[in-house]
Structures are given as structure tokens and as C-alpha cells.
C-alpha positions in Angstrom: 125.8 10.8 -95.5 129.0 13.7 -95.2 129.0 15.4 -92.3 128.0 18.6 -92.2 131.4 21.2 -91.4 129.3 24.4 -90.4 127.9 26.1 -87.5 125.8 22.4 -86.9 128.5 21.3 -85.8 128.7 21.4 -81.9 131.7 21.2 -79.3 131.6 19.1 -76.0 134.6 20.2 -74.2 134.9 17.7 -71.4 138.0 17.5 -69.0 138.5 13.5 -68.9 139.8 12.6 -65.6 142.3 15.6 -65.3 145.4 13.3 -65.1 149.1 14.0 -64.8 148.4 17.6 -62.7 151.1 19.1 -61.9 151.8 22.7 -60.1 154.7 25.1 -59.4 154.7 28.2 -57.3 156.9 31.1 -57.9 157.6 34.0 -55.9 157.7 37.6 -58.1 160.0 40.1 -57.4 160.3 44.0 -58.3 163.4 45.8 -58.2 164.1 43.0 -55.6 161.4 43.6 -53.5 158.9 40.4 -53.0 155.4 41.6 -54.2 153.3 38.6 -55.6 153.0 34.7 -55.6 151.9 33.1 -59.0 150.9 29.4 -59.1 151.1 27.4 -62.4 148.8 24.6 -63.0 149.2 22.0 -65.9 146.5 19.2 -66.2 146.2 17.0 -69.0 142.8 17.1 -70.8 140.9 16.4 -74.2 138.0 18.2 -75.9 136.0 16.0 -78.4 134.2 17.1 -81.3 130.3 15.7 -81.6 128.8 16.1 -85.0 125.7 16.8 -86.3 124.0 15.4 -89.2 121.4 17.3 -91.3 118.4 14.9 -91.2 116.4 14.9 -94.8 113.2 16.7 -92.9 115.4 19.1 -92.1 114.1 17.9 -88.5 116.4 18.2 -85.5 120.0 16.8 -86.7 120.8 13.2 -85.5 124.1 13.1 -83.5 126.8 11.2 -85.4 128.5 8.5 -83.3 132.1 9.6 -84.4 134.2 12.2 -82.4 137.0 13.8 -83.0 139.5 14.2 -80.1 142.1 16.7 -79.4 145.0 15.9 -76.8 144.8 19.4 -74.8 146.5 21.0 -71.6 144.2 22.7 -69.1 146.2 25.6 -67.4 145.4 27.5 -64.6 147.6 30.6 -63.3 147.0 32.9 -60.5 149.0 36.0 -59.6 148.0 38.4 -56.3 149.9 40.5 -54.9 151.6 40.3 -51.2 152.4 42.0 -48.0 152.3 45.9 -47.9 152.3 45.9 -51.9 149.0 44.3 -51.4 147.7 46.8 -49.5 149.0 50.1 -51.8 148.4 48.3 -55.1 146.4 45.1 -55.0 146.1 42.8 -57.9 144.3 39.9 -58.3 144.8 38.1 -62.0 143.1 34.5 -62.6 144.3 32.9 -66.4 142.6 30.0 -67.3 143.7 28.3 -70.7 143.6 24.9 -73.3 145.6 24.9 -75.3 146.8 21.7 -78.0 149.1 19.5 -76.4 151.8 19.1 -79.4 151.4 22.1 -81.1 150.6 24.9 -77.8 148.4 26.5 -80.0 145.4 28.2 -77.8 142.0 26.3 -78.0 140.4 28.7 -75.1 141.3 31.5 -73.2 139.4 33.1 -69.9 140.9 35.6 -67.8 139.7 37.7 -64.8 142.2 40.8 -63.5 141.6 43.1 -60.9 144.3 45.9 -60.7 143.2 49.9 -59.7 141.7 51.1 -62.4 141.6 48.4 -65.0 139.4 45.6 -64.6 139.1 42.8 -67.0 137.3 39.9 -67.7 138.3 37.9 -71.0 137.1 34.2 -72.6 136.6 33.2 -75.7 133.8 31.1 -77.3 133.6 27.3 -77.1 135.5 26.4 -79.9 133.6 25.0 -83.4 135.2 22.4 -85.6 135.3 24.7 -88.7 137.4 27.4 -86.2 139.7 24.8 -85.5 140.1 23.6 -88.4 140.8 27.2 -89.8 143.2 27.7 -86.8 140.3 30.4 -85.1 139.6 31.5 -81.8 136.4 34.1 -81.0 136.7 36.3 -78.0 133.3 37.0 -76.4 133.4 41.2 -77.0 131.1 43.9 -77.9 132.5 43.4 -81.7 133.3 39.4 -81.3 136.6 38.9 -82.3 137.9 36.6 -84.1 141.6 35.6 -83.7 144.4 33.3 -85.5 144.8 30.4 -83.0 148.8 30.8 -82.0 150.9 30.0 -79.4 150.2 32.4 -76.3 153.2 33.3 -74.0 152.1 30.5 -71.2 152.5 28.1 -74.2 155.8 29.3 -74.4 156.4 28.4 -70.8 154.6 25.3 -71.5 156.2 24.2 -74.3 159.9 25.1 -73.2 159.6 22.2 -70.4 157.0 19.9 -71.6 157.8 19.7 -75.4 160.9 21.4 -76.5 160.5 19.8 -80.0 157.9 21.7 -80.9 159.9 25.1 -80.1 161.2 27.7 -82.8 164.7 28.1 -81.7 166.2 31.4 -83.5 163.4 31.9 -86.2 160.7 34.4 -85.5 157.4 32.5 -84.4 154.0 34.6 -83.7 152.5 35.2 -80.1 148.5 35.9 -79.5 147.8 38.1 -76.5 143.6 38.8 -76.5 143.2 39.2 -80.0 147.0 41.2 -80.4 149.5 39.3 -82.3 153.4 39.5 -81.7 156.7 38.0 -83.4 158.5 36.1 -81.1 162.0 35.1 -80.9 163.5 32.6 -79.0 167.5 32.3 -78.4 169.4 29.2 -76.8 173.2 30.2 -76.9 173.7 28.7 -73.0 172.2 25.3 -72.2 168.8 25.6 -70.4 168.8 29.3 -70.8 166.4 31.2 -73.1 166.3 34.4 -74.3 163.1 35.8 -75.9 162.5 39.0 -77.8 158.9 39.8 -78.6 158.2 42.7 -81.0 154.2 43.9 -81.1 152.9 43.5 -84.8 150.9 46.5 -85.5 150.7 49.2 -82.8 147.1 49.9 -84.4 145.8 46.7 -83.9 142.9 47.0 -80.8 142.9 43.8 -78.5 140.1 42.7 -77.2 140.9 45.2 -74.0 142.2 48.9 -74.2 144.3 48.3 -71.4 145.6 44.6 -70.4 146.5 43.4 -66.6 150.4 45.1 -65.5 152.1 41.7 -65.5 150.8 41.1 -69.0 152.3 44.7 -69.9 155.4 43.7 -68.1 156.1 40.6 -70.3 155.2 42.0 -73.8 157.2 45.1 -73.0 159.1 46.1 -76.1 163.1 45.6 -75.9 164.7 44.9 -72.4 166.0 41.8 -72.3 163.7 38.4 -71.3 165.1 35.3 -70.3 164.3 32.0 -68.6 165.9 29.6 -67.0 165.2 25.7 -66.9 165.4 23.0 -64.5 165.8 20.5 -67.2 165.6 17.6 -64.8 162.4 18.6 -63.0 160.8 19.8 -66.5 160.2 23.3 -64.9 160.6 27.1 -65.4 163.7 27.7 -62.4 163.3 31.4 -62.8 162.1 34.1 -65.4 163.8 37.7 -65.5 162.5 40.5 -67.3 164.4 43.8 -67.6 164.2 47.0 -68.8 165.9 50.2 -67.6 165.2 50.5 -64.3 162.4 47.9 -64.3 163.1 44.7 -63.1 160.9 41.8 -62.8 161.8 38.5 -61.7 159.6 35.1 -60.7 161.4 32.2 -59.3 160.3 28.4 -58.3 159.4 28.3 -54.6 158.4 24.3 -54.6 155.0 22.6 -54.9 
């Protein structure tokens, strides 16, 4: 009997074991001044596909004994705020994502920010077999919507240390931020030194949020110049600058 590839088709996402984990703390600077810690999280992880077959009573499908599995990364990041910055303009940002191992292409996406005045929380839907085989992510909104499944800027940062391969190196790539898309560039003229340019698609295009978390906003910041640097032994992010004008943001590794 074919399986069925519809909405019968169910999603276990299971985290087997979470091997290989791995974390990296960075300390974020503005215009030199120390205002928030971030903590990056990699775990290795796999979601498997369960299908369902249509029974000819059209009774309750049986569950087919074949699954599909996908090599994924769980990542976790956290950025709060510090010191006196904490107490004049706290933020609180939790970013959970899986995304596929080779490709970085997002398979889920949660997030809950807490800056003044702008609260979101973000996640998508578990993810069907026909969304990923049609490359589709569906953020849980008013209006449900439904995304290309691309690489996300912590993919980026992801794939940079993890899986260089996989990296477009001077040909424009596209970046999914909640439902927005963006062409990304990335240059490599000095060794372990990136430069990346990320230009917003179509300024009429709603996200699945009116207004996004500030260190979002920071990174996807039109023009400026972005660049990271590797540690290529330690297969880590040494330290990320962003600048523009007078703005000036900065994270750099701070150990384990």
C-alpha cells in the first residue's frame, strides 16, 4: 500500500540522547560598554517521521513501521542584559531552534523576548513530511504563516564553524527571520574572517511580528559593515562586530 504524503502524515520530533553538546558564552558590548551575556548551545539531535496508512474502512490509520530520519542540531541561545543596563533597559531574549544538520536549513523556530515595550513570543508548528519535503515552515500566528525553510542567521553562525562546506562564499544566499526573508552575502578575503552583508527582500513583506527583539534589529540592520571572526581550531565564533555609524555592537568568546 503507498503511503499516504498528506496532512495523515504525523511528526514525532524526539531529541535522541542529545549527544555531542557543546556551549560558548560571549560577552556583548555597545559602544564599548559591557551590557549583555549570550550563551550558545549546540546539541546534536534527530526528528523522525512516523507514517500513517489509510486503512480500507477508512478506520483509524495503521502506523507504518518505516521512519524517516533527519540528522538535526538543537540550538538554544539566551541574551539578558547586565549591570546598570539591566536595570535602565532590561532584556530578556530565549531562541530555541532545529535546524538540518548538512544543509542549516530551519526545521523549528521558538522564541520568547522581553524588551520595554515589545514583547514577543514566536514558534512554529511541528513540522509535516509534505512541509519538509516542500522546504515549509508554519509560524503559529493569528494568519498562520507559512514560510520557505532557509537558513536563519544562527545557521550562519552554525554553519561557519561546524560545516564550512555547506557555506555560500561570495554568492548571494537567502536568510529567514520570522517569516521575513533576506539576501545574504558572505565574504572571505582574510583567513577566518567573514564579512556578511544582508539586504531585506521586500520592505512590504509583514513578519510574523510588527516589531522583532533589538538584537535581532541590530543584526539585520541594513548596510554597516558585519564581520566575524573564527577560532578555526576550537570550531567557534571568536568574536562578531557589527557597525554602523555611531552604533557599535560587538560579542566576544568568554569560555565555557
Amino acid at each position: 500500500m503507498e503511503i499516504a504524503r498528506n496532512n495523515i502524515i504525523i511528526l514525532i520530533m524526539f531529541f535522541s540522547s542529545l549527544f555531542s553538546n557543546e556551549e560558548f558564552n560571549y560577552k556583548i558590548n555597545y559602544i564599548g560598554i559591557h551590557v549583555a551575556n549570550c550563551t550558545i548551545e549546540y546539541s546534536d539531535t534527530t526528528l523522525s517521521f512516523l507514517y500513517r496508512i489509510p486503512s480500507d474502512n477508512n478506520e483509524t490509520p495503521n502506523i507504518h513501521a518505516d521512519r524517516k530520519y533527519i540528522e538535526a542540531v538543537n540550538i538554544k541561545v539566551d541574551v539578558s542584559t547586565t549591570g546598570i543596563i539591566d536595570k535602565l533597559f532590561q532584556i530578556d531574549n530565549d531562541y530555541q531552534l532545529i535546524i538540518n544538520k548538512k544543509n542549516g536549513k530551519l526545521l523549528y523556530y521558538k522564541k520568547n523576548s522581553y524588551q520595554p515595550n515589545v514583547t514577543n513570543y514566536i514558534e512554529t508548528y511541528p513540522l509535516t513530511y509534505n512541509n519538509y519535503l516542500n522546504d515549509k515552515i508554519s509560524y503559529k500566528s493569528n494568519n498562520e504563516k507559512l514560510s520557505e525553510s532557509y537558513n536563519t542567521i544562527f545557521s550562519v553562525f552554525y554553519l561557519l564553524t561546524h560545516n564550512k562546506e555547506n557555506i555560500l562564499i561570495d554568492k548571494d544566499f537567502i536568510i529567514e527571520r520570522e517569516a521575513k526573508l533576506y539576501t545574504g552575502n558572505i565574504q572571505n578575503q582574510i583567513k577566518n574572517q567573514f564579512d556578511i552583508s544582508i539586504k531585506e527582500n521586500d520592505s512590504s513583506q509583514k513578519g510574523v511580528v510588527e516589531h522583532t527583539d533589538i538584537f535581532s534589529w541590530a543584526i539585520f540592520m541594513e548596510g554597516g559593515k558585519k564581520t566575524i571572526y573564527l577560532n578555526e581550531e576550537s570550531d567557534r565564533i571568536e568574536k562578531c562586530i557589527f557597525n554602523k555609524g555611531f552604533i557599535s555592537l560587538s560579542a566576544e568568546y568568554q569560555g565555557k
